[in-house]
DOLUM-875383 format. One record per residue (C-alpha): residue number from 1; residue in one letter; chain; x, y, z. Coordinates in pm, 1 decimal, m for minus. Layout:
N
{NUM, "A", "A", {X, Y, Z}},
...
//
This chain:
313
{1, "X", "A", {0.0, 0.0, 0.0}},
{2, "X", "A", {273.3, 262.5, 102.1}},
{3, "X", "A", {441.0, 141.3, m272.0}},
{4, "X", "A", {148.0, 191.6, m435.5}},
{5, "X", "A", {86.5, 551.3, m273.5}},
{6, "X", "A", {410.9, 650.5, m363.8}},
{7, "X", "A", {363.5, 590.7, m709.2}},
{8, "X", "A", {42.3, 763.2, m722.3}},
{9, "X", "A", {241.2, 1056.1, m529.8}},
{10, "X", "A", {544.6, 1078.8, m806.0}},
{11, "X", "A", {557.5, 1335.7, m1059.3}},
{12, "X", "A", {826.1, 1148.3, m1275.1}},
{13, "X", "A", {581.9, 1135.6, m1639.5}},
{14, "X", "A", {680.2, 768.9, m1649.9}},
{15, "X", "A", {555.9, 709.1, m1302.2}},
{16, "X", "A", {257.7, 893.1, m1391.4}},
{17, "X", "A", {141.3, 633.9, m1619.1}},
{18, "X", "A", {256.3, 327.2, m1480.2}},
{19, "X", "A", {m67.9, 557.4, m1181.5}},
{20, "X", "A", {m300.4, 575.8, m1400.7}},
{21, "X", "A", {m305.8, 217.5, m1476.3}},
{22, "X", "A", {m280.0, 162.0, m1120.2}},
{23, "X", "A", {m592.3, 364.0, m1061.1}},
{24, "X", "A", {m778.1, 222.5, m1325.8}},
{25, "X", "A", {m688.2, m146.4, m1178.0}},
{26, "X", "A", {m825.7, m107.9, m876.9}},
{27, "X", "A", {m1140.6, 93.2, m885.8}},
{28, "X", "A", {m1319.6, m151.1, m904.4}},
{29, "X", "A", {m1221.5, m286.2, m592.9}},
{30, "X", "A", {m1258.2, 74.5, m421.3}},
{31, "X", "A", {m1523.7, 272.6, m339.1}},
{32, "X", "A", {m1677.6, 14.3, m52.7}},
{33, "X", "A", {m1573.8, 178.5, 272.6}},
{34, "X", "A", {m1686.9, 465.2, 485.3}},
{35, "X", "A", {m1501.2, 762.5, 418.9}},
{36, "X", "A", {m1517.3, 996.8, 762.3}},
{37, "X", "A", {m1320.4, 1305.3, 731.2}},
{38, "X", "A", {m1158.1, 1472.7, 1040.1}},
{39, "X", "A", {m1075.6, 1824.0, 1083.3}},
{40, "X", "A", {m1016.0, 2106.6, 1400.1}},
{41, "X", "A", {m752.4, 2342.8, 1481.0}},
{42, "X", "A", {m416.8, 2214.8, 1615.3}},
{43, "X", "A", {m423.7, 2101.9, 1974.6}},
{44, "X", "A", {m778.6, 1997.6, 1978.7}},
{45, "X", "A", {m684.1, 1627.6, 2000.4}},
{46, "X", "A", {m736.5, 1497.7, 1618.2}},
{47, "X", "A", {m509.6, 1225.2, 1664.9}},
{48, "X", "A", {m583.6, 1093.3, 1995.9}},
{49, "X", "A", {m934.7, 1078.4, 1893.9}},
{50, "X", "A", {m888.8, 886.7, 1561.3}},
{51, "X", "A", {m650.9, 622.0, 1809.0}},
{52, "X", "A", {m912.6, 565.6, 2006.0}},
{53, "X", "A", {m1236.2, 563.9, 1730.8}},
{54, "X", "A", {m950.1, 312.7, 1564.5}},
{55, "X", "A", {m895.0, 86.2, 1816.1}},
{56, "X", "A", {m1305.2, 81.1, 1884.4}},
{57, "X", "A", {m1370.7, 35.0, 1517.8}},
{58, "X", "A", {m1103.7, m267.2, 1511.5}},
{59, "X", "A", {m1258.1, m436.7, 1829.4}},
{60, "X", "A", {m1579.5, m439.4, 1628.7}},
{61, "X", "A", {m1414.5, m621.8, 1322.1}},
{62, "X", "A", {m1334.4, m341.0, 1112.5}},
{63, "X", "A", {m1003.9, m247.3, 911.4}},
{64, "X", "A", {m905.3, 97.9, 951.5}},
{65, "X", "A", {m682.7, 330.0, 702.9}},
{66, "X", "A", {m582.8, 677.7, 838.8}},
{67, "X", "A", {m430.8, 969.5, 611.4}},
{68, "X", "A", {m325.5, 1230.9, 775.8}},
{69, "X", "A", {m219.9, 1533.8, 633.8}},
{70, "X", "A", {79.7, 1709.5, 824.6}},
{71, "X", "A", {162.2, 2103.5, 728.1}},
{72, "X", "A", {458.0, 2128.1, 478.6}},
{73, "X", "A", {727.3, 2460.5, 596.9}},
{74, "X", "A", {728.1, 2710.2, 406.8}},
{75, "X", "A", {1056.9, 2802.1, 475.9}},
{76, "X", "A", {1235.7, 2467.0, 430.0}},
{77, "X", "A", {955.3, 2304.3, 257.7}},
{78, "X", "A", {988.4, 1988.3, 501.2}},
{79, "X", "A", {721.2, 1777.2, 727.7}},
{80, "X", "A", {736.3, 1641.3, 1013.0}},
{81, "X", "A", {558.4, 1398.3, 925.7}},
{82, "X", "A", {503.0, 1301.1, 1322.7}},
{83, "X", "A", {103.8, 1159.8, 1367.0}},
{84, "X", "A", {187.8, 828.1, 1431.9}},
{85, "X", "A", {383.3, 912.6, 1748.3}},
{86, "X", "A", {36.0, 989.8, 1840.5}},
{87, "X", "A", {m121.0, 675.6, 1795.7}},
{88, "X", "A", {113.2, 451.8, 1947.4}},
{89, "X", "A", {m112.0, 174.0, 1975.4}},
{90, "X", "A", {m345.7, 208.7, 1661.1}},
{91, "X", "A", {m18.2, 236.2, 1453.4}},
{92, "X", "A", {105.8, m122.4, 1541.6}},
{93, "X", "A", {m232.0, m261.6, 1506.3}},
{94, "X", "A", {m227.4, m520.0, 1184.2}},
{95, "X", "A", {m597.0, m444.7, 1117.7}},
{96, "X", "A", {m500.3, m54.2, 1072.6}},
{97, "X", "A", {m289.3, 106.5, 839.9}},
{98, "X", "A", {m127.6, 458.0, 878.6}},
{99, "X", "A", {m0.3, 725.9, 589.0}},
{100, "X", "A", {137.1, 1081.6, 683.0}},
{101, "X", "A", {156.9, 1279.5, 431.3}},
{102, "X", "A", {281.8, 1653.3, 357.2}},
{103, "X", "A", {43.7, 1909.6, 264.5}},
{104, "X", "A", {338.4, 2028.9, 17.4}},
{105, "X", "A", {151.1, 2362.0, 8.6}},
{106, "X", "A", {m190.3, 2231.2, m96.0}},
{107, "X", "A", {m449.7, 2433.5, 29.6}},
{108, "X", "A", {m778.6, 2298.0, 189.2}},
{109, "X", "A", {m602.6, 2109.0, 484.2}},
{110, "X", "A", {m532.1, 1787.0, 295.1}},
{111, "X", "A", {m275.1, 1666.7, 33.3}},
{112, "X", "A", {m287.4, 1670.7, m334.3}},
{113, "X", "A", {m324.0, 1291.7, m394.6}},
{114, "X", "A", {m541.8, 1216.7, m97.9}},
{115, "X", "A", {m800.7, 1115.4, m307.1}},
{116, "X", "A", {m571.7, 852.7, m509.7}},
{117, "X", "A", {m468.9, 704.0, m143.6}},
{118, "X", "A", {m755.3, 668.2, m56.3}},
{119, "X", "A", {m857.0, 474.6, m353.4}},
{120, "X", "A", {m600.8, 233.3, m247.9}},
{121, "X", "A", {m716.4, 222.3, 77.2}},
{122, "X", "A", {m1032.7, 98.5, 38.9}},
{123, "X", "A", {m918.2, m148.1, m257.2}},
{124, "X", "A", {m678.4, m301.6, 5.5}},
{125, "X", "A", {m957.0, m402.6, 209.2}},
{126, "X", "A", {m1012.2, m123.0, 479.1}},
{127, "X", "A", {m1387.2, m48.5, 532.2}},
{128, "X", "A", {m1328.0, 275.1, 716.8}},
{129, "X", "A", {m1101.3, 530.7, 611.7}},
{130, "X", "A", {m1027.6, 838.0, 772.3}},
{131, "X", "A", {m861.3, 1164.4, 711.6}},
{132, "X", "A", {m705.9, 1389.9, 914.9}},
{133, "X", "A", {m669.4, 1738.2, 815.5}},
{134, "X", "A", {m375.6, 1990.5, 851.1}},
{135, "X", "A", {m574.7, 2157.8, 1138.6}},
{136, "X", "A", {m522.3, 2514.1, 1033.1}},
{137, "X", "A", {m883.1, 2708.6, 1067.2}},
{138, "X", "A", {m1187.4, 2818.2, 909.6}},
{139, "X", "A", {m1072.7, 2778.3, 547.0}},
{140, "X", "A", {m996.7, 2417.2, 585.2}},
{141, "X", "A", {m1335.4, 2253.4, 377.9}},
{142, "X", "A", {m1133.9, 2067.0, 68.7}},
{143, "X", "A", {m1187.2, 1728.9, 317.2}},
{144, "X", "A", {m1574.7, 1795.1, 337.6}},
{145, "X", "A", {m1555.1, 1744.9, m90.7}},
{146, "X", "A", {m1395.7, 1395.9, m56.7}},
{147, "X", "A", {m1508.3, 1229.5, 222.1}},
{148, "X", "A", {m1924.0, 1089.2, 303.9}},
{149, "X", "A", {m1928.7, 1262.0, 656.3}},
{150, "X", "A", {m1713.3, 1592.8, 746.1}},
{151, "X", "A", {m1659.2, 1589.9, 1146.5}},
{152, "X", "A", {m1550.0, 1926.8, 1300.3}},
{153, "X", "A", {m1340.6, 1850.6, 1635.8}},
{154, "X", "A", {m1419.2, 2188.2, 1896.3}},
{155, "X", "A", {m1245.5, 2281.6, 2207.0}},
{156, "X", "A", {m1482.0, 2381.8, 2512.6}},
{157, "X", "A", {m1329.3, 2758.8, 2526.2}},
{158, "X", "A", {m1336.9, 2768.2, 2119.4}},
{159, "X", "A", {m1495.3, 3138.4, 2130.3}},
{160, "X", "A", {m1791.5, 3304.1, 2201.5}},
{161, "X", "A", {m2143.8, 3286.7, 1956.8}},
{162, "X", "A", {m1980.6, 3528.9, 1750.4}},
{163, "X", "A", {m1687.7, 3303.2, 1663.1}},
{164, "X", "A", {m1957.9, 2969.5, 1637.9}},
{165, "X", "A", {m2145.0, 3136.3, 1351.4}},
{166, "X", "A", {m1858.7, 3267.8, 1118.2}},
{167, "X", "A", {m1880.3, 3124.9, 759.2}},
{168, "X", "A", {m1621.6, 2839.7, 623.7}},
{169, "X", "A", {m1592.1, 2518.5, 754.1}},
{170, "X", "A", {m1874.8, 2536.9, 1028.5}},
{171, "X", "A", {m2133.4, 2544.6, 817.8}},
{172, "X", "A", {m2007.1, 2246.9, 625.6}},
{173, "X", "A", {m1957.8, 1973.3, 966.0}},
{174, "X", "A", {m2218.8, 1691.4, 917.5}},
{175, "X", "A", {m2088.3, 1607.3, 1293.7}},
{176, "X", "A", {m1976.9, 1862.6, 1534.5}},
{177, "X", "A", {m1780.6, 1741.2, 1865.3}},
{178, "X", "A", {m1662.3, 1911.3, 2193.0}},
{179, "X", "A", {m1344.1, 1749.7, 2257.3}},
{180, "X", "A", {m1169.8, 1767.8, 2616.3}},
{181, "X", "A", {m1494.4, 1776.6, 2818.7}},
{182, "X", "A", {m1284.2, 1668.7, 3074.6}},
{183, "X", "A", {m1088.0, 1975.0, 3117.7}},
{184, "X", "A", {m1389.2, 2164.6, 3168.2}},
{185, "X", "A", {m1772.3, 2011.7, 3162.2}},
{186, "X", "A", {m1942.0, 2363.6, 3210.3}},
{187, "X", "A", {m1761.2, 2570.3, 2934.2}},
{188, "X", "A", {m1820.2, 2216.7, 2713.5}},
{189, "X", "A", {m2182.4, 2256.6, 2767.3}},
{190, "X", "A", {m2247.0, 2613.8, 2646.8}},
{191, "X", "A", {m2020.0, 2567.1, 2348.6}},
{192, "X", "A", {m2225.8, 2284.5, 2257.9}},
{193, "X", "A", {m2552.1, 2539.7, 2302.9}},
{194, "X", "A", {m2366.9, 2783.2, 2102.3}},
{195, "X", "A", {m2293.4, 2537.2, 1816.8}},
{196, "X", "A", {m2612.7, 2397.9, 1795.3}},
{197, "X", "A", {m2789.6, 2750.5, 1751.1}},
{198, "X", "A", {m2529.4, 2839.6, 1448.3}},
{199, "X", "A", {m2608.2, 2523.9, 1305.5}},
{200, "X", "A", {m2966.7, 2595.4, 1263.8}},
{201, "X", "A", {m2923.8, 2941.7, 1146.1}},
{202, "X", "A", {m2710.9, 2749.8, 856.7}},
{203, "X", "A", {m2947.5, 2506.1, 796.5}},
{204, "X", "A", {m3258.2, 2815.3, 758.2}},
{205, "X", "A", {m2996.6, 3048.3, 566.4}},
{206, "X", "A", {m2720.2, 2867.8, 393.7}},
{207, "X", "A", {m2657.8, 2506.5, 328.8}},
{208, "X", "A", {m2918.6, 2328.1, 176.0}},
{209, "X", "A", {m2811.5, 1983.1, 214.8}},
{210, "X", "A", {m2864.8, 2037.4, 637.7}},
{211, "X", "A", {m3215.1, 2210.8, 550.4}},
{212, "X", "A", {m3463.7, 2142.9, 883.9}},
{213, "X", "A", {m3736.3, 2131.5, 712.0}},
{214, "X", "A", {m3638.4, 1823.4, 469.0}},
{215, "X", "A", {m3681.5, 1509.4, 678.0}},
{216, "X", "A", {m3514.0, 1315.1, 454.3}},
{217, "X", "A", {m3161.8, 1505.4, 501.6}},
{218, "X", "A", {m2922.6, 1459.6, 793.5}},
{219, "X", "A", {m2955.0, 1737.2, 1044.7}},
{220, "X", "A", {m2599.0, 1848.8, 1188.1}},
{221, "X", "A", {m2540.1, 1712.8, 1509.4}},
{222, "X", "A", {m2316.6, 1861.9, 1822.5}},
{223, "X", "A", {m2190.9, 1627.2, 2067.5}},
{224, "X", "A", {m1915.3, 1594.0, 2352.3}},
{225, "X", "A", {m1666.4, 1308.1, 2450.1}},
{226, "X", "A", {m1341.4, 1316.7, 2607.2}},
{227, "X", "A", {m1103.0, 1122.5, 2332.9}},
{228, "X", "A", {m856.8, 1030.7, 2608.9}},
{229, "X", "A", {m1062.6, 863.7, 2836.1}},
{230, "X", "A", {m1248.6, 699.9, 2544.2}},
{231, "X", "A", {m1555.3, 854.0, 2700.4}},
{232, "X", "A", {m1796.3, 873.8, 2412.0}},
{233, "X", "A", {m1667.5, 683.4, 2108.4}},
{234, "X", "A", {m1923.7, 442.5, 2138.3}},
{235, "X", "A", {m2217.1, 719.7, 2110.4}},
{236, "X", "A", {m2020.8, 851.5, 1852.2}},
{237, "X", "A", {m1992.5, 565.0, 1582.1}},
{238, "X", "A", {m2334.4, 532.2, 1681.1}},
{239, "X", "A", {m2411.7, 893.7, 1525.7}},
{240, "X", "A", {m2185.7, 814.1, 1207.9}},
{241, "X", "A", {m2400.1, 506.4, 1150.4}},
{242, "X", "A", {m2727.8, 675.0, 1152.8}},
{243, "X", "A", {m2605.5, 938.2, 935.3}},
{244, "X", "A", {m2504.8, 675.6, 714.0}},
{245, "X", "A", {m2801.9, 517.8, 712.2}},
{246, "X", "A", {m3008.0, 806.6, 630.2}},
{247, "X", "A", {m2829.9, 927.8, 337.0}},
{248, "X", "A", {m2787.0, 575.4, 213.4}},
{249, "X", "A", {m3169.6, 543.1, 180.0}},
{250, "X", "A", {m3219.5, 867.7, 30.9}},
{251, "X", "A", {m2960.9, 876.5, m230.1}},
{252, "X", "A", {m2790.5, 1128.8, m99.9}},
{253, "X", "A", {m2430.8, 930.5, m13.6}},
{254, "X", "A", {m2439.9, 835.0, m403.7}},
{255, "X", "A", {m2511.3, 1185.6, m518.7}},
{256, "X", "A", {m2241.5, 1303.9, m272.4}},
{257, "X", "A", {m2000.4, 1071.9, m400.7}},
{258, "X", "A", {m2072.4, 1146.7, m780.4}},
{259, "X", "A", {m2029.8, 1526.4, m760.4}},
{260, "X", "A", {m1738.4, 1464.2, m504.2}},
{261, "X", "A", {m1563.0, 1262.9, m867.4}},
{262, "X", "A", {m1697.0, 1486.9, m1086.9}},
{263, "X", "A", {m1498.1, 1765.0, m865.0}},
{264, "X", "A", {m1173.6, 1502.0, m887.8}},
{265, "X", "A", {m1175.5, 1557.4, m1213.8}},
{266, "X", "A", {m1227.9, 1906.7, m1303.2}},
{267, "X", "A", {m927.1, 1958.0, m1006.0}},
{268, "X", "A", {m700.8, 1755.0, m1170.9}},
{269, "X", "A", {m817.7, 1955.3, m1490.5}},
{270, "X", "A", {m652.5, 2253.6, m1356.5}},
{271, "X", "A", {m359.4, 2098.4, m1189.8}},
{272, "X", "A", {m282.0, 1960.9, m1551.9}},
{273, "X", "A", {m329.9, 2286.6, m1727.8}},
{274, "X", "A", {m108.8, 2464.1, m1486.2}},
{275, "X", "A", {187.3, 2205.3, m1481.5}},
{276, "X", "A", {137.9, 2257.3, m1865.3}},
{277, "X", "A", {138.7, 2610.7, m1848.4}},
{278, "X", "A", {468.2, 2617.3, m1715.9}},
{279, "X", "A", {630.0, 2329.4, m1951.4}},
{280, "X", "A", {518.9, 2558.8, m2246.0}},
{281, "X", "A", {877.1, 2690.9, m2405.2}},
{282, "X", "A", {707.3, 3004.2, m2528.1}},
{283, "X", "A", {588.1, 3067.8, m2170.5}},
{284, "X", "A", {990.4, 2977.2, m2004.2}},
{285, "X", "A", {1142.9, 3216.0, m2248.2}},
{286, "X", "A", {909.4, 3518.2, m2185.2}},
{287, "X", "A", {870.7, 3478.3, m1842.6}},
{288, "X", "A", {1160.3, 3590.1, m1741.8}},
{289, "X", "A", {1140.9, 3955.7, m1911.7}},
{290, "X", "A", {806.2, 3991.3, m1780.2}},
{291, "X", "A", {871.7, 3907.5, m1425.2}},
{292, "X", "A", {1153.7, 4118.8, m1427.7}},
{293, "X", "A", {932.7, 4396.3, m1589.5}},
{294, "X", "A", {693.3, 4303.3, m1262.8}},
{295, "X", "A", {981.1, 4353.8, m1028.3}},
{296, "X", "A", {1072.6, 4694.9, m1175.7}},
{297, "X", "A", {698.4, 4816.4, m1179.1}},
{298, "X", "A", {694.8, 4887.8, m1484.8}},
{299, "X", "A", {442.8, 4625.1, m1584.0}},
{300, "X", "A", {128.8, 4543.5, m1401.7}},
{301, "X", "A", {138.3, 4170.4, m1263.8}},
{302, "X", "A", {m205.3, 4130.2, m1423.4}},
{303, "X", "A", {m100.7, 4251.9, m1750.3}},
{304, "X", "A", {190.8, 3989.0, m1767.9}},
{305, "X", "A", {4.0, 3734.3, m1659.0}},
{306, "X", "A", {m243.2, 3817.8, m1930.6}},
{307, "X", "A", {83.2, 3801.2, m2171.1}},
{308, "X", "A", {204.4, 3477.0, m2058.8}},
{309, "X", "A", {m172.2, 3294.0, m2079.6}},
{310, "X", "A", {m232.1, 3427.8, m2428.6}},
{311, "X", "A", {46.8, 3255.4, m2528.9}},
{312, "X", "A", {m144.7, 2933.3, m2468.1}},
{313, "X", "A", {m391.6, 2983.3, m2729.0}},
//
């Protein structure tokens, strides 16, 4: 499996098709599991929560695949790389298999071939797979367009009602859950209050797919568990299984998944065009006058980069 990711991760053109061929092998196989994606700023326990939802999900007979996403420097460019220190115990486990990856500046909180991994996840056998953003803030929603449930991990002293209703990745969380009610039950209990009242202003004014008047959707849910004492796991997966089950028997997990490929594609549209772009000889021997001309300021860096993508036509 690591192999195999590799591959899909290379950008060597002959390792690119030896991918594709790879990917068209085993989708078949894919596309069976449970996709739950994880995200919540840093410190708000992501990874001890996934060890012990893991370890749960394995004692009930499942295989688990986590891809975690760890934030590439800008400076160096480097990773860490660090998550499974976290999950000592999940890590070992022979039923559960582990991939960090770097971000490698890819916006959205995940990496750019976490779809591809986890295509090879799920054709390895694993019937849950999970992914585990970056953990960087409110912009982080590229996990909620790959994944069947989106879970937003909260601290008890997140903010205050103002901070609960901001736009961005709020208003996207199928499954909202106060983490660390053990450090403090009250403050856990009126963020949870505060939650749930954003939630339905979203669901009256924003995201259709949570609407309260549609029986047949999901309606976002806010719960609280401690992840280190394993308090609330079990209430959890029961949560994620009635979610499934709903949009299962509507036809919504299908749909999801359809757009969610249809969104693959276009994405890898763009990534294509802009490698491309860059290959393009007539676009490596102007560039250089014009972004010299855009250092100078004596060119707007609009203008030459309306220059540089005419030259494509």
């Amino acid at each position: 499996m690591a192999k195999a990711i590799t591959l899909l991760e290379s950008t060597r053109p002959d390792h690119r098709l030896r991918a594709d061929d790879l990917l068209n092998a085993i989708l078949p196989k894919s596309g069976q599991s449970f996709r739950l994606g994880i995200s919540g700023v840093p410190g708000v326990g992501k990874s001890t929560f996934i060890e012990a939802l893991g370890l749960y999900l394995i004692s009930k007979g499942h295989r688990v695949a986590v891809l975690a996403i760890d934030p590439s420097s800008t400076v160096s460019g480097g990773s860490i790389l660090g998550d499974k220190t976290r999950m000592e115990f999940l890590s070992v486990n022979e039923k559960a298999f582990i991939r960090p990856t770097p971000s490698a500046g890819n916006l959205g909180g995940v990496a750019e071939k976490t779809r591809e991994a986890m295509l090879v996840a799920e054709a390895a056998g694993h019937d849950v797979v999970i992914v585990e953003t970056v953990g960087v803030g409110q912009s982080e929603t590229a996990v909620a367009n790959m994944t069947d449930m989106f879970v937003l991990l909260q601290l008890p002293n997140a903010g205050d009602d103002l901070q609960a209703i901001k736009k961005g990745v709020m208003e996207l969380a199928d499954l909202v859950v106060i983490n660390k009610v053990d450090l403090d039950p009250d403050a856990a209990t009126r963020a949870q209050v505060q939650i749930m009242s954003s939630l339905r202003l979203f669901s009256m004014h924003g995201n259709p797919e949570h609407a309260h008047h549609d029986e047949s959707l999901w309606h976002p849910k806010v719960m609280r568990m401690s992840a280190l004492k394993s308090e609330g796991i079990t209430e959890f997966w029961d949560m994620v299984n009635t979610f499934k089950d709903i949009q299962t028997k509507h036809g919504h997990l299908a749909l999801r998944r359809k757009q969610q490929a249809q969104a693959w594609m276009w994405e890898r549209i763009e990534a294509g065009l802009r490698q491309n772009f860059k290959a393009n000889a007539q676009v490596q021997k102007l560039l250089p006058e014009l972004s010299e001309a855009v250092n100078q300021g004596t060119m707007a860096a609009s203008v030459a980069a309306r220059r540089l993508l005419d030259l494509m036509k």
